[in-house]
C-alpha positions in Angstrom: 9.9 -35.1 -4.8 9.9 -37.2 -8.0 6.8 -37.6 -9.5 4.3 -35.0 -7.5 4.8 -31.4 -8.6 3.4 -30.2 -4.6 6.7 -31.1 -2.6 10.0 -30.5 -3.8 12.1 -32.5 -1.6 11.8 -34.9 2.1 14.4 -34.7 4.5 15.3 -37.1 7.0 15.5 -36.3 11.1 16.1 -38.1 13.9 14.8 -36.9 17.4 15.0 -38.5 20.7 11.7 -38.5 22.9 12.0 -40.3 26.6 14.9 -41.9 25.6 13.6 -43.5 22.4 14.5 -43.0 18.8 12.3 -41.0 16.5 12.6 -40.4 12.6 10.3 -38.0 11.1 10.5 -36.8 7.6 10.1 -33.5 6.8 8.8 -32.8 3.7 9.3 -29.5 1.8 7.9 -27.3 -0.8 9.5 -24.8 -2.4 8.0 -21.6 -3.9 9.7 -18.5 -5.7 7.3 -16.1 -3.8 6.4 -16.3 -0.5 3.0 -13.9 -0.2 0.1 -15.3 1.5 -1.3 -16.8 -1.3 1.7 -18.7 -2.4 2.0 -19.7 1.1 -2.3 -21.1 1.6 -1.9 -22.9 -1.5 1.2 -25.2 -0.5 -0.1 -25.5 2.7 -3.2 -27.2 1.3 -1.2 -29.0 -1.5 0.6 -30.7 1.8 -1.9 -30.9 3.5 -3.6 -33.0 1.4 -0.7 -34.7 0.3 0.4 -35.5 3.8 -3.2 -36.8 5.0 -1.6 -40.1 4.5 1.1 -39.8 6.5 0.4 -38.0 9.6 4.1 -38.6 10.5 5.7 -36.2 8.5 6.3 -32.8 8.9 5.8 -29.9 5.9 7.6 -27.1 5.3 7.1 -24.4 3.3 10.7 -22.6 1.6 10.6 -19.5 0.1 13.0 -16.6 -0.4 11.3 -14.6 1.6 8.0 -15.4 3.8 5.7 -12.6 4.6 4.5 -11.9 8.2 0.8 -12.7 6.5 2.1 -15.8 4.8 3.7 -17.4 8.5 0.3 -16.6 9.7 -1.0 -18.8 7.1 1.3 -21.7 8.0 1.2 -21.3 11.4 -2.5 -21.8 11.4 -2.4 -24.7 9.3 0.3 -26.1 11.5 2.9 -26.1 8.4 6.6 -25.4 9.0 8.0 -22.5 7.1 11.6 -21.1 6.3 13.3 -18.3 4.0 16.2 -17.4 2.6 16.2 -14.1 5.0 16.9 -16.3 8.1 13.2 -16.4 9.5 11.4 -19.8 10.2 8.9 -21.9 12.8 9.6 -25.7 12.9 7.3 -27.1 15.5 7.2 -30.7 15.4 7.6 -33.4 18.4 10.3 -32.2 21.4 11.7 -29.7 18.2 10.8 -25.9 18.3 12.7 -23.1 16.8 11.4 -19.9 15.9 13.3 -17.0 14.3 11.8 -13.6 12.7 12.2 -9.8 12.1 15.0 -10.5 9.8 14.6 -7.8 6.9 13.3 -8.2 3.4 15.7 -9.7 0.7 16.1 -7.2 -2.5 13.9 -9.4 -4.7 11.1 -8.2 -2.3 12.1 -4.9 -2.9 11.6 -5.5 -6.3 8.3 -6.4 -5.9 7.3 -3.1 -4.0 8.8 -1.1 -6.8 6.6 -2.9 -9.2 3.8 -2.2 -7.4 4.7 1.2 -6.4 5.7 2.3 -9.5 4.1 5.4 -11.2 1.5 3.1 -13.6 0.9 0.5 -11.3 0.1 3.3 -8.7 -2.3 4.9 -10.7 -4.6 1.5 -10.5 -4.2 1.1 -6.6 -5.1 5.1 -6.4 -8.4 4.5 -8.7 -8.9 0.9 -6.5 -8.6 3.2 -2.8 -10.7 6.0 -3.9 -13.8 3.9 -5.3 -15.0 2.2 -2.3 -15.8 -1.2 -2.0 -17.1 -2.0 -5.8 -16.7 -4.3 -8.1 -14.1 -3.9 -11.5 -14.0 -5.5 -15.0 -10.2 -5.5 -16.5 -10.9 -3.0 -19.3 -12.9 -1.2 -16.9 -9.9 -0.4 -14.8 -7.5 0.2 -17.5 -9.8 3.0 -18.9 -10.4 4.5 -15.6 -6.6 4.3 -14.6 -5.5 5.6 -17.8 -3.2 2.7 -18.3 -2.4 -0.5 -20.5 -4.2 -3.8 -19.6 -1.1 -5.7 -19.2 -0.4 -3.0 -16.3 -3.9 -3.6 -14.6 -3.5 -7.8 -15.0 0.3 -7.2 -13.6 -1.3 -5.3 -10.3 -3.7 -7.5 -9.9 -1.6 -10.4 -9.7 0.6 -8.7 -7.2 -2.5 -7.7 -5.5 -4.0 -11.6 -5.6 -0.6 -12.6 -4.2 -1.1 -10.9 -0.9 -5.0 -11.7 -0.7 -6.1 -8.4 -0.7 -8.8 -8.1 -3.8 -11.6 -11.3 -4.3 -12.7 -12.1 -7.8 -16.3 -12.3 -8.2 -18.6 -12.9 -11.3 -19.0 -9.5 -11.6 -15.1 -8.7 -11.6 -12.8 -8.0 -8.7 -12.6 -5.8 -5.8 -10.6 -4.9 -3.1 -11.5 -7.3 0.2 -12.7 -5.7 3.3 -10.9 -2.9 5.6 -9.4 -4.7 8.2 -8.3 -7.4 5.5 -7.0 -5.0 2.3 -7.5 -1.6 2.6 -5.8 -0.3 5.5 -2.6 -3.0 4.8 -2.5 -2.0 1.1 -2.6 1.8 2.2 -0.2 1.2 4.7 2.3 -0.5 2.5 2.0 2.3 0.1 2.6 4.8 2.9 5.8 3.1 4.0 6.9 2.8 0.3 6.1 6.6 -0.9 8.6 9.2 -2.1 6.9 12.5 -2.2 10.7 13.7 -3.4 9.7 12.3 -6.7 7.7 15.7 -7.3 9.7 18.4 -8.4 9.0 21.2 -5.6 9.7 24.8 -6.3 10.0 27.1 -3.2 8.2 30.7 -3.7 7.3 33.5 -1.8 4.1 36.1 -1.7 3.0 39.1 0.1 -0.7 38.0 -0.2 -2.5 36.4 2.6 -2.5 32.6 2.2 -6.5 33.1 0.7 -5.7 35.2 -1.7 -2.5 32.8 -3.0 -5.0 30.0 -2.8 -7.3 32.1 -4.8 -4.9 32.9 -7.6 -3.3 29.3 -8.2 -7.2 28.1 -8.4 -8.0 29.9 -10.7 -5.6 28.3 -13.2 -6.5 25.1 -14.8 -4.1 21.8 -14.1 -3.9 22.8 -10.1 -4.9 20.6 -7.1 -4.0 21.5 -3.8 -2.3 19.5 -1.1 -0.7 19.0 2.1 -2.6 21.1 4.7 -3.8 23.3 2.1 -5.8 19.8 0.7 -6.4 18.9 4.3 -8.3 22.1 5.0 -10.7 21.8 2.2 -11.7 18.4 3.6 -11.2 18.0 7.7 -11.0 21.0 10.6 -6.8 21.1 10.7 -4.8 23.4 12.7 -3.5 26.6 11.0 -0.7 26.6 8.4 1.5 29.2 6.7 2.7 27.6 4.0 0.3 27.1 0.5 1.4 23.6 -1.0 -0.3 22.8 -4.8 0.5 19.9 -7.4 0.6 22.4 -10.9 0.9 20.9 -14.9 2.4 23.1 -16.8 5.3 25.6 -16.3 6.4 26.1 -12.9 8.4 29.3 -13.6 6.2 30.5 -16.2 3.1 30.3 -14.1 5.1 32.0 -10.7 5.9 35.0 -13.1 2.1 35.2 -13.5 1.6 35.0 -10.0 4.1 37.5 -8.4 5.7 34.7 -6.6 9.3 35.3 -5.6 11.7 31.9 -5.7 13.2 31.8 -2.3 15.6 29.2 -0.7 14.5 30.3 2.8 11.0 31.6 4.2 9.5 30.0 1.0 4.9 30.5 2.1 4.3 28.7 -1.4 5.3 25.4 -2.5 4.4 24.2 -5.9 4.7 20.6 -6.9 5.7 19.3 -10.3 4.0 16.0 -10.4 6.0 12.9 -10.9 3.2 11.4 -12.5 0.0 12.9 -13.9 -1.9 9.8 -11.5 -1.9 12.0 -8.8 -4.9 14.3 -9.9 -7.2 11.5 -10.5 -10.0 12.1 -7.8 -9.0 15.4 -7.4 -12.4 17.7 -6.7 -13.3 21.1 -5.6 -14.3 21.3 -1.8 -15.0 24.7 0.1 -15.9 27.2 0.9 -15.1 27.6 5.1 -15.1 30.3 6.9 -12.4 32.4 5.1 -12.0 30.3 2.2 -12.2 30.1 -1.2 -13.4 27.6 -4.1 -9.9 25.3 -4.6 -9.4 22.0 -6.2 -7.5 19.6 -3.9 -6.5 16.2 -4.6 -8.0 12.7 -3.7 -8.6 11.7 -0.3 -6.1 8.8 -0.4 -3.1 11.2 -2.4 -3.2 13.6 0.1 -3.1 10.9 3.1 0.5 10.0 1.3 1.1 13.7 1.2 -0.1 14.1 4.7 1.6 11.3 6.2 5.2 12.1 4.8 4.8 15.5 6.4 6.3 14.2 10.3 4.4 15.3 13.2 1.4 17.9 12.7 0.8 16.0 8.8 0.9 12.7 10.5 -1.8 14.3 12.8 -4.1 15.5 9.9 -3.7 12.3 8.0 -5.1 10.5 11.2 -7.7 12.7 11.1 -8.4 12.3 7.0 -8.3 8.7 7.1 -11.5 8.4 9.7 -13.0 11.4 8.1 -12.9 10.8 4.9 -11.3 8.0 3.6 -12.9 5.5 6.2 -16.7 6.2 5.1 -16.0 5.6 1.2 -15.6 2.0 3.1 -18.3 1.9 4.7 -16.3 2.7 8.1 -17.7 5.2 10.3 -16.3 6.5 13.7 -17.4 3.7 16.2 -15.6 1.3 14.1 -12.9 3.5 13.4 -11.5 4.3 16.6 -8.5 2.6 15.9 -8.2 2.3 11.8 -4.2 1.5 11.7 
């Protein structure tokens, strides 16, 4: 409306209750995002405007509103609809609710933005580190990225309410609130077929293999060759490792044979160099060797992309080992999705 930035424009209804004439006025505020923290600011900004005028009605427009974000307005008894088709008007004799409808591309956007390879590397480094506090510059050093890149994810982040700012810097909120959405979202949004993967095959028992590739430098292992350095998983046949350097080269040097079928050795060329960060050298079981695998929280998007026994071991890795860097141990962890 003219004159006060909070609403953008009323619109006049007319509703009949008992046989009487009513006219409310609905009175909307328009936002270019729609993430939970978009959405609890205009609720409060009509809120307070509106504590005037109990008879009108806000609404909060947006191109698309997030499932968090309707919660928002829906406790604050705020109106919402999008430009996807989903909405909640609740206001006399009126109710119409509509959701499910799917994400417009500008969301999709946003998910690339936040999922790209730099901006990943700061959520990865933000996962792994428990719940502790970060300076900007801090960040940026550990994440081996710019600053603009950390300020850029943490705005996203901020967006969805899933990191507090504090005196001492900013941090991730708790697991039920950040962690387990964030790593969710990630999941859902994760392309292992970014990595280059090169199919080979060895006589050696899978120990020995494992043996050999660790014992070159710029190798982390992964998938249930990962898993088995850091939770009890069933048995696999196939050795899967993230490798820097040249693939073919470094195969010659191994006696690995490329394959297109029967392949017992699968060697990942990294989409991004991110991937490593956490990586650390776990073992030895029974019948194991000395091997660097990756971070808990990159091979949980390994894992999980793996259907059926890989969704089972990532299960598994998120209460054994992911969970307690939280704070989160079994009791509470039951069910952690």
């Amino acid at each position: 409306m003219r004159g006060n930035p909070r609403i953008s424009f009323a619109l006049s209804v007319r509703s009949t209750d008992s046989k009487k004439l009513i006219n409310r006025r609905l009175v909307c505020a328009v936002r270019t995002s729609g993430q939970p923290r978009i959405a609890r600011e205009a609720c409060l900004n009509m809120a307070d405007y509106l504590r005037a005028n109990k008879r009108d009605y806000p609404v909060f427009i947006a191109p698309y509103i997030t499932p968090a974000a309707a919660a928002i307005c829906e406790k604050y008894d705020v109106g919402f609809l999008d430009f996807a088709g989903n909405c909640r008007l609740a206001f006399g004799r009126v109710f119409i609710r509509k959701e499910g409808f799917p994400n417009p591309a500008s969301l999709k956007r946003v998910l690339r933005s936040l999922y790209s390879p730099k901006a990943e590397r700061v959520v990865r480094v933000l996962l792994n580190a428990g719940p502790r506090n970060w300076r900007m510059q801090e960040l940026a050093q550990e994440a081996r990225v710019s600053l603009g890149q950390v300020a850029n994810v943490k705005t996203l982040l901020l967006d969805r309410e899933w990191i507090e700012c504090h005196a001492q810097g900013f941090r991730l909120r708790s697991w039920e609130e950040a962690v387990m959405p964030l790593l969710n979202e990630w999941a859902a949004n994760y392309r292992v077929s970014r990595n280059r993967a090169a199919n080979f095959y060895s006589m050696l028992p899978i120990p020995e293999i494992e043996a050999a590739l660790s014992s070159r430098p710029g190798v982390a292992l992964t998938g249930f060759s990962g898993a088995a350095r850091r939770i009890p998983v069933v048995r696999y046949q196939r050795v899967t490792a993230y490798m820097q350097g040249d693939i073919s080269l470094a195969a010659r040097t191994l006696d690995l044979k490329p394959v297109d079928s029967g392949a017992n050795v699968t060697l990942l060329e990294p989409y991004d160099e991110g991937v490593f960060y956490g990586a650390g050298v776990f073992g030895p079981r029974p019948r194991e060797v000395m091997a660097s695998a990756v971070s808990p929280v990159q091979l949980y998007l390994d894992l999980v992309s793996l259907k059926g026994r890989g969704e089972e071991a990532a299960s598994a890795l998120l209460k054994e080992a992911i969970a307690p860097l939280w704070g989160v141990g079994w009791g509470e962890s039951d069910d952690l999705s």
